[in-house]
N, C-alpha and C positions, 0 to 999 in steps of 0.2 A: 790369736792363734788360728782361729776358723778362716780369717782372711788370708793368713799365708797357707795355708792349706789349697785353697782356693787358687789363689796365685800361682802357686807349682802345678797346678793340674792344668791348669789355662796356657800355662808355658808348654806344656809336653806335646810331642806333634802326635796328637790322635788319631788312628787308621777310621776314616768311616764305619758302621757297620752294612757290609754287601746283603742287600736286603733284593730277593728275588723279586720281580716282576709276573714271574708266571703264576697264572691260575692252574689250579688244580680241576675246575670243570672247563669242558670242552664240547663244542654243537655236536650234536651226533644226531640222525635221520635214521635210523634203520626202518622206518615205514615212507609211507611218503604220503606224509604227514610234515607242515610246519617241526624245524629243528627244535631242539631241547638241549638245553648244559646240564651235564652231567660227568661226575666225577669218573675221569677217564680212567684214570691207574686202577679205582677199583673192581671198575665194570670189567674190566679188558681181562682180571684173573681166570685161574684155571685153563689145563685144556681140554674142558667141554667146550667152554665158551671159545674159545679162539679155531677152535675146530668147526663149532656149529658156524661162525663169522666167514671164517678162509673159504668154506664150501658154498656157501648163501647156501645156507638150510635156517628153518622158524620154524619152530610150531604155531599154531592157531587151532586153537584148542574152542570149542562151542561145548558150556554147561549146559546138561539138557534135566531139569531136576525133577523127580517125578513126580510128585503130587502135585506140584505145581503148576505142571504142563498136561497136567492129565489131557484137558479139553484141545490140546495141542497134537496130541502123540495119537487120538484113539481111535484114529480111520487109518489105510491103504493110504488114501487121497493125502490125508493131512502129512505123515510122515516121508510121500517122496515129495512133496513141496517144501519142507522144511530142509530135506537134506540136499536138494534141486539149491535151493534159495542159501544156504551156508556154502557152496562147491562156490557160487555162482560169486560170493561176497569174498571169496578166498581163504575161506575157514579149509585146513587141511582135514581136521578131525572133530570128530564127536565125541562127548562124552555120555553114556547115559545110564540114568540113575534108575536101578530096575529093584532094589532094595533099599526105599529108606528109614529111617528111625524106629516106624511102625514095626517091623519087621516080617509087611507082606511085601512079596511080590508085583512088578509090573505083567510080566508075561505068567501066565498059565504052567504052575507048579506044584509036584506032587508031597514041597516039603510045608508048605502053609498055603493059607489061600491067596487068589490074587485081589487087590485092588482094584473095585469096580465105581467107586465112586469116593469124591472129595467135594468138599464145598458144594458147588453148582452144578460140579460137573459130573459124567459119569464114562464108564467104558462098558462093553461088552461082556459078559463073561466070557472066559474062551478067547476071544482077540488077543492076539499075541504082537504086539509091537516089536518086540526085540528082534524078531523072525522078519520083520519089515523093514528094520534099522538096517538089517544084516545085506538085506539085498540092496536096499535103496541108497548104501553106502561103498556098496562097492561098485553100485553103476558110475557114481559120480567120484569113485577115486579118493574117497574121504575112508582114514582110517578110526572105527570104532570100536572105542570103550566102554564095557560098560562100570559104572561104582556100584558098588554094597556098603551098607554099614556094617561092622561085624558086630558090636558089642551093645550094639540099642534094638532093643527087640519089645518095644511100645512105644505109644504117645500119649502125654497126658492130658493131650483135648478131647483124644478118642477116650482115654477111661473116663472122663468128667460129660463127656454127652453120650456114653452109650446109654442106647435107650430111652432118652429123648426124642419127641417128634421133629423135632427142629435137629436132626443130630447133623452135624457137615464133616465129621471125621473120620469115618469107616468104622472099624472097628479096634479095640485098645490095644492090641498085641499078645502073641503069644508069651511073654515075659508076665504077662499080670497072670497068667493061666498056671506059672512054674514060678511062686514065690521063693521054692525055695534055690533058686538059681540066680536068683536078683543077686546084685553087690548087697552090701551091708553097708552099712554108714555107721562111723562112729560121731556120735555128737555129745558134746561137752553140756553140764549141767551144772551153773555158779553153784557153788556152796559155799557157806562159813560155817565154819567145825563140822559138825555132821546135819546143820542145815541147809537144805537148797533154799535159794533166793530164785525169785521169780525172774527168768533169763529177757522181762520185758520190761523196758522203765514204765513205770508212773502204774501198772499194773493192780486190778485191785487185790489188796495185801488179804484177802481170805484163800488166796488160790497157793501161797506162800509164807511158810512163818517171814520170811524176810522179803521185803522187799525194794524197790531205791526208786525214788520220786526226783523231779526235777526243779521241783518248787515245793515250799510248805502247802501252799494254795490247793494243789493235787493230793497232797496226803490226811490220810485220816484222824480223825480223835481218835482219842484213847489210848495210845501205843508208847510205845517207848522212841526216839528218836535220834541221831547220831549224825552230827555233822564231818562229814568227810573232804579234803583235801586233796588235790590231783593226783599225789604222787601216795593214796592210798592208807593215808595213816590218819585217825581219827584225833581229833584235837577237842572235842567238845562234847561231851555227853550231857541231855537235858530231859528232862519230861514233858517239855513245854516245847512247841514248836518254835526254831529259832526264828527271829523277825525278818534276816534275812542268810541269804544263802550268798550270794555275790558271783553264783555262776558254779559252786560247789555241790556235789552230789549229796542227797540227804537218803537214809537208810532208816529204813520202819523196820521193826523189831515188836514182833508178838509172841501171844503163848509161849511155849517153853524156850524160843528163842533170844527172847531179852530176860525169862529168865538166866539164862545161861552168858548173858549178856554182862547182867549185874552183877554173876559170880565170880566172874573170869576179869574184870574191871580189864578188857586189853588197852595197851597203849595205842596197837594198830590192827587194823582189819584189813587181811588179805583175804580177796575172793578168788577161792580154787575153783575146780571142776572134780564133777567125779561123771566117768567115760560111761555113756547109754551104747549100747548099739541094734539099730533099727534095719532093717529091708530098706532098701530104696523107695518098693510102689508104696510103702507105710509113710513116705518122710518125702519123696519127693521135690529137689529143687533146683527140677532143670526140667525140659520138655522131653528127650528121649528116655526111656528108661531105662537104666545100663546095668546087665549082668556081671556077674563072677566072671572075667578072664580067667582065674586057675581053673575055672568049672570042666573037668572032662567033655560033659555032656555037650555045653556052653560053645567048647572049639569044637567037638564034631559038630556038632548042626553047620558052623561057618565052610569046614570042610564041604559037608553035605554040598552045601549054594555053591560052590566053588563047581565040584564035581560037577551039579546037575547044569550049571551053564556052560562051563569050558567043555564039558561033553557033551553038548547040543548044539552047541551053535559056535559058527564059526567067526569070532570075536577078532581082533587084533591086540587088544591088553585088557583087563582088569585092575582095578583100583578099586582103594578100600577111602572111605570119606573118613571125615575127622573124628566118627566114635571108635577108630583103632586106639584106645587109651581106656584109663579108667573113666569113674564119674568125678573125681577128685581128689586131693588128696587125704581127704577124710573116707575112703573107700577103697580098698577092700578088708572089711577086719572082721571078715569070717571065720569061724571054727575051724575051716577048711585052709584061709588063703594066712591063719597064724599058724598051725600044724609045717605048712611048705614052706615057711619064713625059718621056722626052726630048725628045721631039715638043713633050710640051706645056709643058714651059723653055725649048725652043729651045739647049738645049747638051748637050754629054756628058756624063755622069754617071759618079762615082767609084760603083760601087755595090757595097756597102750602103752605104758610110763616109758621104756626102753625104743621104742618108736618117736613117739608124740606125748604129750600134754598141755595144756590150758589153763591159763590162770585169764583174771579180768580186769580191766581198772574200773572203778566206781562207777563209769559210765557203760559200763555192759559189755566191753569191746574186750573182744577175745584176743589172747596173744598168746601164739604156739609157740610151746617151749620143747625143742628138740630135745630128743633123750641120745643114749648113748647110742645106740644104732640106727640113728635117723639117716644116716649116708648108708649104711647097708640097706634101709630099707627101698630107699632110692634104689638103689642097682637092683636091686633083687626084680621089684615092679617092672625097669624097663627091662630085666633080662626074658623076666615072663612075658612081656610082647615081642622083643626081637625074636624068641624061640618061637612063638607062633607066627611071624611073618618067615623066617626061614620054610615051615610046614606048610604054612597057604600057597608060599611059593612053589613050591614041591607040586601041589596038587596041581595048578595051575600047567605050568612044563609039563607035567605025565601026559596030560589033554592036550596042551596048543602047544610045541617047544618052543614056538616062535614069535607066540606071546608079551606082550611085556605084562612086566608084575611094577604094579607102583602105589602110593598113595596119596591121599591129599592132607595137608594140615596146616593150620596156619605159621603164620611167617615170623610170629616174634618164637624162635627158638629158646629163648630163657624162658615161657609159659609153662614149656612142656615136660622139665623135672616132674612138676606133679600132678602129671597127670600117667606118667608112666610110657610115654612117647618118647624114644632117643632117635628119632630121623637122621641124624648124624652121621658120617661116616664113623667108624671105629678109630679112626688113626686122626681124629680131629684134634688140633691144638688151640685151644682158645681160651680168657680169661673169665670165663662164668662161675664162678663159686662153687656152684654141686658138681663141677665137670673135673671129678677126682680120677686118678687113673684107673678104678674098679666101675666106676660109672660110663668114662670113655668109650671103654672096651664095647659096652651093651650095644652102641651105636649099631641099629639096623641098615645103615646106607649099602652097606657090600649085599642086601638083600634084594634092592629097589632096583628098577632098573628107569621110573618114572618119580621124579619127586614134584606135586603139584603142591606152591606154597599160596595160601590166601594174602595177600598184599593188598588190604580190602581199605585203602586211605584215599580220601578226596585228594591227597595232592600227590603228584607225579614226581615232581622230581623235590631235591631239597631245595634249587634253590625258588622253587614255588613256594615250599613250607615258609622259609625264612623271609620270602617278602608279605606271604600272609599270616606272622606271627606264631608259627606254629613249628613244632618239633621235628628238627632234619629225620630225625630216625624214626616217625612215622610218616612214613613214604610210599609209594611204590618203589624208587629209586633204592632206600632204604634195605627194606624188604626182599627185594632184589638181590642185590648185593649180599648181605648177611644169607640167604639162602643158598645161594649159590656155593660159597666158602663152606658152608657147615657140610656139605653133602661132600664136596671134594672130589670131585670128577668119580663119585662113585657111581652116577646114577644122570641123566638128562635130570634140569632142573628148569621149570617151569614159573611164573610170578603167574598168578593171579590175581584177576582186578572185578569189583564188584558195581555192576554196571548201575542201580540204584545208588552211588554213591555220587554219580552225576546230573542227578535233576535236578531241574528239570531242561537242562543244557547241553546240549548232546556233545557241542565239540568241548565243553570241558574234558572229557575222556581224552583228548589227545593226548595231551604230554604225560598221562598212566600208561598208554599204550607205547608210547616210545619210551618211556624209562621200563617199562618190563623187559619188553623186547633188548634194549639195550644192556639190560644187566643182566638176563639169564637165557638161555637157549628157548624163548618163544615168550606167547603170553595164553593163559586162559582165562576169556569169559565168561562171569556167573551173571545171570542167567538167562535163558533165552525167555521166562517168564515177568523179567523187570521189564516191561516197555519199548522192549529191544526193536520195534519196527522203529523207532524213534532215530536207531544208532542204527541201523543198517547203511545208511546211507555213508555214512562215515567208517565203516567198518569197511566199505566196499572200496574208500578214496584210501585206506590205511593199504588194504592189501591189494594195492591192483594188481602188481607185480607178484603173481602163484609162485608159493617158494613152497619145497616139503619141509617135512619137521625129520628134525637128524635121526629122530625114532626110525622112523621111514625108511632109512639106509641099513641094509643087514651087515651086521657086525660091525660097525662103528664102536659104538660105545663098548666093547671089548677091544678093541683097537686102543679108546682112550683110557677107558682101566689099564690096560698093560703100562701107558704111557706113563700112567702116576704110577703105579711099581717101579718102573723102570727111573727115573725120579726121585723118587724115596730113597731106593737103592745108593745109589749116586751120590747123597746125602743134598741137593737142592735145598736152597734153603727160602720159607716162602716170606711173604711180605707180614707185616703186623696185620693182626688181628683186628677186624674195624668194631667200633664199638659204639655202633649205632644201639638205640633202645625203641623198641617199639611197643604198641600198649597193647596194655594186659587186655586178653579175649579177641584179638583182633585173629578175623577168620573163623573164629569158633560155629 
């Protein structure tokens, strides 16, 4: 049977199948710099990008970060050599960072104090940099920015060594001085039945009626014991420790808890949580210290910085670094930030359960179990930031009109659900799971008029990743592209590359700087405090050729917003959605 089957197929005259030839990447040189393949059709989207290409307009963007450059920035002398030596290398603009984490000031400020020393180094009292940036940036044709943080107003080296003789961090931030303006954190607490379990293996079990060992060996006499199985269900209760475990979590049980252990004889033991919630500077587990965004107080002070720079000095853009967000998604679950949750459902809320909750597996590891308004709580967060970048923006135009408003954030766009970051245009179409049409809409892009993405990967393009074993869609190339798309000619769109990610090599940096350049309207360099006298020289063979950045051009980029209405309108229909992945924290 099989043979004549065979036979009849062998006889039919089969069409070949027409299998293309062409490659999908193609050489592109947009520096001149040795070429790079890169995936054309994707690059080539949008019209920022084909706008920014047709005109030869780049950005070159120079991170100037502040504490880190303090010893850099703190003379007359040092900052026109600095901005002398970027005009000179083809850097069009600056950036500089006159607020960060801490939440003091670079220049001399009537809203906290300023920053007179770091590490080794120190400044002036009084010396105003930014006042030097201003001039020494316009002698040389370089447009400057400066960044703030809005939402980190400490650091936790400065609280951990104030007062120390040895201290290297100035001082801890206004945030630790207004505890009650910190975020809140909700943190999960194992429990079984109404006992907590020690949320640390092998922990000593007097600190918790319950607690889970990872070996007998670690665990104590005397106790009641329970061998546990991965998927949570107890199979063996003993009073003797078992001989062995085979890789199995074992759970101690004292005082009233194995009483209650023996009464209840369970089949299975699920570990719940029951919701604490702490202060940030109480709980701390990140370096900047991050406030209440619904805090009134919280956004006027950011206002305040806005007003007291854009109405002193004569800037070319502002930018907001990447603590525009929350501290995570276990933050903010304030008395304050569930009152405005409710407001904006319109019912009462079970809180956390109808947000969030927590259960564990035997080995400690928490697993968030969304409740029923886990997608509302999602919009709700990024509505509360796009509402305050509409209002910073505001402030911002009253002072400079001519200004740009923009900010930085990293580049893998699926991070930033929880963190309360929708950099997005509003009208963005793409396959991300939390990108429901309530959450779409939040998208801050029609606010931006600068979107800087951190595209912080040792490798430049994909097909560097895939000869060096590694993930096409952590890239610059990647990063790139994905950033680009997600903003939607709302906004110029920047790639960022993280110049310590190439030591100690300098021209490894080329093909980052040609896949940015290539996939989005410029590139920015972080930072002028990595070793950068290293890359100059190559920075200087990237840019010989002085191009401006499309910012630079008045009214451009309302030329190309019209362009996508106009588009829209029309009903254009765009390419798929590329579905690169890039890793989590990358730019943070």
């Amino acid at each position: 049977m099989l043979t004549g089957i065979a036979a009849l197929l062998l006889s039919q005259n089969v069409t070949p199948t027409q299998i293309s030839l062409e490659s999908r990447f193609e050489y592109v040189a947009p520096l001149a710099l040795p070429p790079v393949q890169i995936h054309h059709q994707l690059a080539k989207y949008g019209i920022a990008q084909s706008t920014a290409a047709r005109m030869d307009l780049q950005a070159r963007i120079l991170w100037v970060d502040a504490t880190a450059n303090l010893g850099r920035v703190n003379s007359e002398e040092k900052i026109a050599a600095l901005c002398a030596k970027a005009a000179e290398v083809g850097f069009n603009t600056i950036v500089f960072d006159v607020k960060p984490i801490n939440g003091y000031t670079m220049y001399p400020s009537r809203l906290t104090e300023q920053i007179t020393a770091w590490r080794a180094t120190s400044m002036t009292a009084g010396f105003d940099p930014l006042k030097h940036f201003v001039t020494e940036s316009n002698k040389h044709n370089l447009s400057l920015f400066v960044a703030l943080n809005a939402f980190s107003e400490g650091h936790s080296f400065g609280k951990r060594d104030f007062g120390k003789p040895d201290n290297q961090f100035f001082k801890p931030g206004w945030g630790y001085e207004n505890p009650e303006l910190q975020t809140v954190r909700y943190i999960p607490v194992p429990v079984w039945q109404t006992h907590e379990i020690s949320p640390i293996l092998d922990a000593n079990p007097e600190n918790k009626p319950i607690a889970i060992y990872t070996s007998p060996e670690k665990a104590p006499e005397n106790a009641l014991y329970a061998t546990v199985e991965k998927s949570g269900s107890i199979r063996e209760l003993t009073f003797t420790k078992p001989e062995a475990l085979n890789g199995l979590a074992l759970f101690v049980f004292t005082g009233q808890a194995a009483d209650d252990l023996i009464r209840l004889n369970p089949a299975r033991i699920f570990v719940n949580s029951k919701p604490t919630y702490v202060r940030i500077g109480d709980s701390q587990n990140q370096i900047p210290l991050m406030m209440n965004p619904h805090d009134e107080r919280v956004q006027q002070r950011t206002y305040d910085f806005i007003d007291e720079i854009a109405g002193n000095y004569d800037i070319d853009g502002l930018l907001y670094d990447d603590r525009l967000r929350y501290g995570g998604l276990d933050t903010d679950f304030s008395d304050l930030t569930k009152s405005l949750f409710e407001k904006a459902v319109n019912q009462k809320v079970t809180w956390p359960d109808d947000v969030f909750t927590y259960s564990y597996t035997p080995s400690l590891t928490p697993r968030l179990q969304p409740g029923r308004l886990y997608d509302a709580w999602l919009t709700f967060r990024a509505q509360t930031i796009t509402n305050w970048t509409a209002e910073a923006r505001r402030h911002v135009k009253k002072h400079r009109p001519n200004a740009l408003f923009g900010i930085y954030a990293g580049s893998w766009y699926g991070d930033y659900q929880r963190y309360g970051n929708n950099y997005a245009s509003p009208d963005l179409n793409a396959g991300f799971p939390f990108l429901t049409n309530a959450y779409r809409k939040t998208g801050m892009g029609a606010n931006l008029d600068l979107l800087i993405t951190g595209c912080y990967y040792p490798n430049g393009t994909v097909l560097e990743a895939i000869a060096n074993g590694a993930a096409p869609g952590r890239t610059v190339e990647a990063g790139g592209i994905l950033s680009n798309r997600v903003a939607r000619d709302q906004s110029w769109t920047v790639a960022g590359i993280m110049i310590s990610d190439f030591f100690p090599e300098p021209t490894k940096i080329q093909p980052a700087l040609q896949a940015a350049t290539a996939t989005t309207q410029g590139v920015m360099v972080f930072d002028l405090s990595h070793n950068i006298e290293d890359f100059w020289p190559t920075f200087a063979q990237a840019f010989k050729t002085k191009k401006r950045a499309p910012f630079q051009v008045p009214g451009l980029l309302d030329s190309v917003r019209a362009q996508r209405a106009d588009f829209d309108r029309r009903g254009f229909r765009e390419p798929p959605f590329p579905t690169f992945e890039g890793a989590p924290g990358t730019g943070f």
